[in-house]
ROKOL-110211 format. One record per residue (C-alpha): residue in one letter; x, y, z. Coordinates in steps of 0.001 Angstrom, whole numbers, padded with zeros to 6 digits, always signed. Layout:
# residues N
AXYZ ...
# end
This chain:
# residues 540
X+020576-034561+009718 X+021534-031104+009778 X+022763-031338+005961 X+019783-032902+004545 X+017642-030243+006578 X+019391-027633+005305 X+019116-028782+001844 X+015649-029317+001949 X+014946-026172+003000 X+016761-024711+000258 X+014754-026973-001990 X+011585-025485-000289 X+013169-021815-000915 X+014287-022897-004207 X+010567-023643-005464 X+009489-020893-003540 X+011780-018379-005365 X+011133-019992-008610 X+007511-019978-008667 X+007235-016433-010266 X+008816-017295-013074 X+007570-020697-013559 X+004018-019136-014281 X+005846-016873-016607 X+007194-019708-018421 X+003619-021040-018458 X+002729-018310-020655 X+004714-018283-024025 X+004478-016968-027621 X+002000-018688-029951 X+002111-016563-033350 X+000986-017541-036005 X+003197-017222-039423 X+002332-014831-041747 X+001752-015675-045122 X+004067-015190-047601 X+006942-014812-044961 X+006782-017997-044010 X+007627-016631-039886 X+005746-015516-037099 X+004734-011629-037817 X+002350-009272-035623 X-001169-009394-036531 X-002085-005839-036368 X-004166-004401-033270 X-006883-007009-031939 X-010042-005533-030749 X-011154-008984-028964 X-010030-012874-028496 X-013301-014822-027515 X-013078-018660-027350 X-016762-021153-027640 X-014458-023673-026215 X-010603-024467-025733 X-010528-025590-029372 X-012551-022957-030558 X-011421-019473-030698 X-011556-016148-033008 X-010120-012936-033163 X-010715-009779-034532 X-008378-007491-035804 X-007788-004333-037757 X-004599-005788-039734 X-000894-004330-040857 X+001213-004165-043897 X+001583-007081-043911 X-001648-009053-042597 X-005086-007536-043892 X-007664-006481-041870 X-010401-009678-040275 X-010600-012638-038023 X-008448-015122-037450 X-009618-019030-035820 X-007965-021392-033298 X-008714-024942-033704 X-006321-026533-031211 X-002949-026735-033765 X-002618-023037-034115 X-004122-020014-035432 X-004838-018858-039164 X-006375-016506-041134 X-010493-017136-041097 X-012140-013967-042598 X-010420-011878-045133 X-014072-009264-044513 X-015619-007744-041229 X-012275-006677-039205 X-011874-004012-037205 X-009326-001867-034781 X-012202-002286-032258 X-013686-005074-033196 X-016000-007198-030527 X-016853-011108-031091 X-019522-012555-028920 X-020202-016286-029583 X-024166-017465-030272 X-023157-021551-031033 X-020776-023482-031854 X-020565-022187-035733 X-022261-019322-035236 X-021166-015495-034208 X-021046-012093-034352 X-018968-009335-034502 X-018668-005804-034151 X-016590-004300-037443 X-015687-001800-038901 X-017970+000092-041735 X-018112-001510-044744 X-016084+000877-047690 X-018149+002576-050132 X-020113+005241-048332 X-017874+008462-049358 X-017540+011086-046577 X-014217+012558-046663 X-012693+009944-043956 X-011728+006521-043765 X-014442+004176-042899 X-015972+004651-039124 X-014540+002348-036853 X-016983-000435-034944 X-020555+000748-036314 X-021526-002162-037911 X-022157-005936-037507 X-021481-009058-039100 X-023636-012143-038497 X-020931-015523-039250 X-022747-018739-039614 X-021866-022280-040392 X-018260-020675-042155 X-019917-017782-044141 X-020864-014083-043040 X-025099-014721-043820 X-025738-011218-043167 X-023913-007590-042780 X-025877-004458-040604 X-024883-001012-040835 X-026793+002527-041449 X-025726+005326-043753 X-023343+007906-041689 X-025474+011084-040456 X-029119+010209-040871 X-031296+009384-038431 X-030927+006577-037286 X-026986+005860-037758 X-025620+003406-035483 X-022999+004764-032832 X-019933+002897-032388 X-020081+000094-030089 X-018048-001203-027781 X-019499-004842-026432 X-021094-007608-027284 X-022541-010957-026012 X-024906-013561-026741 X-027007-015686-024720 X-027946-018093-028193 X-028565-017911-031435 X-031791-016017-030542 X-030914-013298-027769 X-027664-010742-028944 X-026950-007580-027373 X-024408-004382-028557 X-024089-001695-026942 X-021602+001412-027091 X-021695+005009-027055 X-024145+007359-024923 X-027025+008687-027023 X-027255+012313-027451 X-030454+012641-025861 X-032401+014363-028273 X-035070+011700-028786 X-034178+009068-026052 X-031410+009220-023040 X-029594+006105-022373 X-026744+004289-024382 X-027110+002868-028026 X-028447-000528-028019 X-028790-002988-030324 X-030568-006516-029272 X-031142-009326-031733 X-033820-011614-031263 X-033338-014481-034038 X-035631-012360-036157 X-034838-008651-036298 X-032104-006035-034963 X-033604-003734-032761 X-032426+000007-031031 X-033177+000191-027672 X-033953+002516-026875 X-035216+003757-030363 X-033132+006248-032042 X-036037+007659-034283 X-039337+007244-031636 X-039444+009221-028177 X-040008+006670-025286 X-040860+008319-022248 X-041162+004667-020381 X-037885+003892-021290 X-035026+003514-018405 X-031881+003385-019797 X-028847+005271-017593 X-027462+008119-020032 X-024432+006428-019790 X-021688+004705-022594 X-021994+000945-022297 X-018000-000385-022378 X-018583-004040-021737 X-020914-006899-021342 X-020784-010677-020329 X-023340-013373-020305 X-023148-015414-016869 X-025480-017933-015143 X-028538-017218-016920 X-028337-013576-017561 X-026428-010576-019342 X-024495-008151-017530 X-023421-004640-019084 X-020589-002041-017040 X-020684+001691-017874 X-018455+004409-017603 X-019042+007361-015481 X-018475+010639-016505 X-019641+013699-015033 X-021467+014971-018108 X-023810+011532-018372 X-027030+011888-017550 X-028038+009570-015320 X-030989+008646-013696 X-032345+005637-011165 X-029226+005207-009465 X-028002+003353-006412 X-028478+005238-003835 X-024889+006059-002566 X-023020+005819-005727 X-023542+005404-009786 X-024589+002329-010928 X-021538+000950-013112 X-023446-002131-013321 X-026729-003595-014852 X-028698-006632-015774 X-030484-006796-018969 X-034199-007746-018574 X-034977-008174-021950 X-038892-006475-022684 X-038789-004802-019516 X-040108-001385-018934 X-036770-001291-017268 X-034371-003613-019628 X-030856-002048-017791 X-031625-003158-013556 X-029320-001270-011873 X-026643-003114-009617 X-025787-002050-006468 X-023213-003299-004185 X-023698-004296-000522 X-021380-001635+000602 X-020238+001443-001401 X-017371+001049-003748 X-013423+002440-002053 X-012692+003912-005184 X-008576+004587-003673 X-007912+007482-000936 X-009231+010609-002323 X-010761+009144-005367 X-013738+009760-007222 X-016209+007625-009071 X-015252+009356-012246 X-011884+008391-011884 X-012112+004780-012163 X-012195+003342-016490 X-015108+001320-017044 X-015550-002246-015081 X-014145-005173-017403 X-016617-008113-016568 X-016327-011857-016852 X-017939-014914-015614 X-017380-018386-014642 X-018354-021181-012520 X-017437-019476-008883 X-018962-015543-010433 X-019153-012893-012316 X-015544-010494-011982 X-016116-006514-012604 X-012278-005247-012667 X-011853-001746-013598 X-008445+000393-013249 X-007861+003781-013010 X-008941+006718-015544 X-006671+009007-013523 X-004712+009200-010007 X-005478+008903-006974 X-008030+006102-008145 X-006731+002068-007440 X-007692-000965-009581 X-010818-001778-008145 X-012244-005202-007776 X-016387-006358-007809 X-017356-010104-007412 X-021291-011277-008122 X-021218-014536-006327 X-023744-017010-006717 X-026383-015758-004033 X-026948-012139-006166 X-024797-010262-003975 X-022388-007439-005815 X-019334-006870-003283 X-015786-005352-003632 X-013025-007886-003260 X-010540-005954-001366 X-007073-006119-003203 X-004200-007837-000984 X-001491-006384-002938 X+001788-005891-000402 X+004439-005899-003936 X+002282-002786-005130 X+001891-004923-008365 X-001659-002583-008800 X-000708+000898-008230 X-002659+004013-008094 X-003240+005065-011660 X-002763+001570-013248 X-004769+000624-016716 X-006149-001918-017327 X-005831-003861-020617 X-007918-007071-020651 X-009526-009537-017627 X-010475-012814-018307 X-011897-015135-015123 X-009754-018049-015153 X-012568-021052-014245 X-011149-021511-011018 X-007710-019595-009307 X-008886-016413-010259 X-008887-013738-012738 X-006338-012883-014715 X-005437-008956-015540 X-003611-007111-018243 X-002401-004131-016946 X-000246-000998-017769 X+001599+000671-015118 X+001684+004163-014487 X+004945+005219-016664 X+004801+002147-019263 X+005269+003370-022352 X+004491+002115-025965 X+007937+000120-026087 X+007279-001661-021945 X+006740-005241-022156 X+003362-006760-021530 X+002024-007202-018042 X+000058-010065-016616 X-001024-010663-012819 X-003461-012811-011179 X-005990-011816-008846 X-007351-014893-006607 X-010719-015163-005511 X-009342-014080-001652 X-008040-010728-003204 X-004240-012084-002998 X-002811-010315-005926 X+000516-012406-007504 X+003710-011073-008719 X+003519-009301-012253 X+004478-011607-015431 X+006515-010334-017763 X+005680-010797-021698 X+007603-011783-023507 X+009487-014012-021000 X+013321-013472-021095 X+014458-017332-022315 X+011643-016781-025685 X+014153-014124-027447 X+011733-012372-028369 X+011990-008150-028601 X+009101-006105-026974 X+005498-007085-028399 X+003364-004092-026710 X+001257-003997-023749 X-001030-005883-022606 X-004475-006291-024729 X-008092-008091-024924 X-007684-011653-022454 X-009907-015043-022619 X-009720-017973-020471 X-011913-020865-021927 X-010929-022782-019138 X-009064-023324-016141 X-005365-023031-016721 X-005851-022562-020477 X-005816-018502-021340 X-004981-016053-024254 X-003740-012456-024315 X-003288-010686-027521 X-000765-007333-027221 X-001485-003967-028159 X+000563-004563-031497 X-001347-008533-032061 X+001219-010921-031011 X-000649-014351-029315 X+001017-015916-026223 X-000995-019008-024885 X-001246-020333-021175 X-001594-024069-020796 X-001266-027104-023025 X-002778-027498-026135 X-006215-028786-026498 X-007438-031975-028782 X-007889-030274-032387 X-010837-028910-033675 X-011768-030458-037074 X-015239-028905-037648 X-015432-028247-041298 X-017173-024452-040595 X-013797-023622-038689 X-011621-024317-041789 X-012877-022012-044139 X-011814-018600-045969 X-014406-016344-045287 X-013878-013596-047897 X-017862-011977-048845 X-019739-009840-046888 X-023232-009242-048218 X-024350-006027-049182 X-026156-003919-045998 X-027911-000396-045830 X-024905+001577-044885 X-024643+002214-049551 X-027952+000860-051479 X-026905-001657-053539 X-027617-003211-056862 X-029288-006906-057350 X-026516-008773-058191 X-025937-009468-061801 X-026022-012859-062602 X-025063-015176-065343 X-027824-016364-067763 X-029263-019638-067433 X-027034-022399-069224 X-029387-023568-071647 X-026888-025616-074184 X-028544-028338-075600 X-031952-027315-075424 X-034538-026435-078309 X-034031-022941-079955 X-037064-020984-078945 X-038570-020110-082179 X-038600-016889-083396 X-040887-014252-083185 X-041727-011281-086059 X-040990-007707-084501 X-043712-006549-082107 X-044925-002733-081252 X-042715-002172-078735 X-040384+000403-079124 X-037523-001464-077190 X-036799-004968-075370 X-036236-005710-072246 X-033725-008593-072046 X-033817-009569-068335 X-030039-010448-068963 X-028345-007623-067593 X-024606-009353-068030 X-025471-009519-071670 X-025816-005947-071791 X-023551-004352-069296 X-020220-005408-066807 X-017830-003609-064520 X-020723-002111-062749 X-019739+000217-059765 X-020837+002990-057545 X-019726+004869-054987 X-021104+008406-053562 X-019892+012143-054709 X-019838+014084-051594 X-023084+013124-049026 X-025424+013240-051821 X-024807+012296-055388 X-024151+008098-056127 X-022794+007763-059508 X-022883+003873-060820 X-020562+003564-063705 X-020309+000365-066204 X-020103-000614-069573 X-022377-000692-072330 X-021940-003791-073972 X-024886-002441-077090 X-027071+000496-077513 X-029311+000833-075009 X-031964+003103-072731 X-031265+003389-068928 X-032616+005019-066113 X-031773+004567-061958 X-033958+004383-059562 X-033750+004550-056085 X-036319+003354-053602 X-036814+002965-049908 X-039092+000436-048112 X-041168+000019-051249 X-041343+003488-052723 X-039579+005244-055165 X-037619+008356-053192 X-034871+009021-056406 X-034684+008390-060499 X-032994+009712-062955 X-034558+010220-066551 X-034726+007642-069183 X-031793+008073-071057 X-030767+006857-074566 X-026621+005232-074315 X-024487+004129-077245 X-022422+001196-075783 X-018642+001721-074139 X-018500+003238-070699 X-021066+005118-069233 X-021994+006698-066274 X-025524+008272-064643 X-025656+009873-061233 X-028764+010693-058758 X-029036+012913-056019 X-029756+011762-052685 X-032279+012650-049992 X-030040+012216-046369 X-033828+012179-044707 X-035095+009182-047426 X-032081+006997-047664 X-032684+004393-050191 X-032274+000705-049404 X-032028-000360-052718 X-031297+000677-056374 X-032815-000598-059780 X-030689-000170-062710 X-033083-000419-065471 X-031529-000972-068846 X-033273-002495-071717 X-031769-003056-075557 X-032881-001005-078711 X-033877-002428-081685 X-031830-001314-084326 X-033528+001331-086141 X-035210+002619-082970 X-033690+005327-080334 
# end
């Protein structure tokens, strides 16, 4: 009796000690291979992972050598490359339906200003496998977007991004951007003073959609201003009212926030949020020392409390980061996390928080029987449901938690998504299009030679190709194409129906030619008309 006791207590022990790395085994490497090296190879840095269901996932990602920049789908089997257009280093997806999404990208090339295209200040609009529409604003006018740094959907016709604080010249608050199935609006308005406008002076860092309603977390800095505040503390949370004198309700908790012995508010990085059937999780980690990861739950009676962190192991020290928080439909939520000291070559970290506060042991990524070398730390996290979880690493290599789901065979998922239409951020040309195919019609018969003094064709490919254009400086476009015959052409540049720019009328032998037009900042054209229209011969 003895024997068999002892042995199954060291069973007992045996699944006790094991359990750690069991749930690291759980998680393992799911890359995808790269083409045209026919192996698994990093993706570049991923902004987000965001999953409509278990079979339906996309991420965003600013690319490498040797994977470009764009988005990348999961149907079930694996992922693969889904959009070649709209990537970004900080790229955001937020899901509107099943085949249709958003994303926060980078800005389209073409608007010359000395740098590299901004990062995450423009949007892409995916819909049944095709980008239907692209939204960005010339750099330094008016009303430029600021980058952004969230985004979620309620449906296809309620969208919100948000980002960066304003500068409070015209309005204080943070730069938002709300679509309504219709039109993309600021708000507050980044051109139009709105004095009954409450929006926190505060940079908006994440935002979640959960049990009816959209949640935004902010971070708090002592330079923000801030006003309407709970009343022992900043608000680091609100809900979104949408057409609301007040569209960002402050959320206070029941008690005031233990930011970590000695710790200021200031301290603590933004609160991560996400939702599922037991609440909404608000995890944020620590700007600086003395501050402690620091827990919120939103349960389903309204209430916003701190979940106080059981953590014996010191898995969540003072001064750890956090890298990504996903709730995982049921245990917990699961965190990314850097420890103070990691280091661009420590492995990834994973732990699990519990709804009681119990925090496990840390899981180690890669795990040591995968032979794989270090894959950076911890990055963006998504849980599309219980036991079945993502984590992308800082440097984009995939490793999957649970079993794979039934595949995904929706034709609008296996697509190569490689046109983005033209947006405001450069004003663009009408696209040039081929002439009707008339071939075996009746020859239109002819005409004599009327008064004018030239033709127009209204075949533009007939007359010119290789059209481009890109800007000089802020100020001066130059379009440059090819003359296919003799021909007079003048530019002209327009904004919401009037003409702001044009050059003169100018006479052009055919080869390659070239006008330019200087450019109000203040009247930023939304669209160009390259006129050209064929000479009789004879006539100049």
């Amino acid at each position: 009796m003895k024997r068999v006791a002892v042995l199954a207590l060291l069973s007992l022990l045996g699944v006790a000690l094991a359990s750690p790395a069991a749930r690291a085994a759980e998680w393992r490497s799911e890359q995808p291979v790269a083409p045209g090296l026919g192996v698994p190879a990093a993706l570049g840095p991923v902004g987000d992972v965001e999953f409509q269901a278990p079979n339906r996932g996309m991420l965003i990602t600013a690319g490498n050598g040797g994977n470009p920049a764009g988005l990348y789908a999961y149907d079930g089997t694996g992922w693969y490359r889904y959009s070649t257009v709209c990537g970004g280093r900080e790229g955001r997806i937020a899901w509107a339906g099943p085949d249709e999404l958003w994303t926060i990208s980078d800005q389209p090339a073409g608007q010359e200003t000395g740098q590299a295209p901004p990062q995450q200040i423009s949007l892409c609009h995916f819909q049944n496998g095709q980008v239907v529409a692209s939204y960005a604003k010339p750099v330094g006018v008016a009303d430029s977007y600021l980058p952004m740094n969230a985004a979620a959907c309620s449906g296809p016709n309620d969208c919100w991004f948000a980002g960066e604080r304003l500068p409070g010249t015209t309005n204080v608050g943070a730069f938002h951007l709300h679509w309504d199935g219709a039109a993309l609006t600021a708000v507050p308005s980044l051109t139009k003073p709105e004095a009954e406008a409450v929006d926190p002076g505060r940079t908006v860092e994440s935002l979640a959609f959960h049990d009816g309603s959209l949640y935004e977390s902010v971070a708090v800095r002592e330079d923000d201003q801030a006003t309407d505040e709970c009343a022992s503390e900043p608000s680091f949370l609100h809900r979104i009212v949408e057409g609301s004198a007040e569209p960002f309700l402050p959320l206070c908790t029941v008690e005031p926030i233990a930011y970590g012995a000695g710790a200021q508010p200031t301290q603590l990085e933004a609160f991560r949020l996400s939702g599922d059937e037991g609440g909404l999780w608000a995890i944020a980690g620590a700007a600086s020392k003395p501050a402690m990861v620091t827990a919120l739950r939103l349960g389903a009676e309204g209430g916003l409390e701190q979940l106080p962190l059981e953590d014996p192991g010191g898995v969540l020290a003072a001064g750890t980061r956090i890298g990504g928080v996903a709730a995982d439909g049921g245990e917990g939520a699961w965190i990314g996390f850097r420890a103070p000291g990691d280091t661009s070559t420590s492995l990834a970290r994973l732990t699990l928080v519990h709804t009681d506060g119990s925090v496990d042991p840390p899981t180690p990524l890669p795990a040591d029987g995968e032979g794989l070398d270090n894959k950076g730390r911890a990055g963006p996290l998504a849980c599309p449901a219980e036991q079945q979880c993502w984590m992308a690493t800082e440097k984009g290599w995939l490793f999957h938690l649970g079993p794979d789901p039934a595949p995904n065979e929706d034709p609008a998922m296996h697509v190569l998504v490689s046109y983005r239409p033209p947006d405001e951020s450069l004003p663009s040309v009408p696209p040039i299009s081929l002439p009707e195919d008339d071939s075996g019609a009746e020859p239109p018969a002819e005409e004599g030679p009327g008064p004018e003094e030239f033709v127009p064709t209204g075949l533009p490919r007939r007359l010119y190709t290789h059209l481009e254009q890109h800007l000089i400086g802020k100020r001066v476009l130059e379009m440059t194409f090819v003359l296919h015959q003799k021909a007079h052409v003048r530019l002209v540049a327009s904004r919401k129906g009037h003409v702001v720019a044009a050059t003169p009328r100018y006479t052009m032998a055919k080869g390659p030619r070239s006008v330019r037009l200087r450019l109000d900042p203040k009247r930023w054209p939304t669209k160009l008309d390259l006129q050209v229209h064929a000479l009789k011969r004879g006539k100049s």
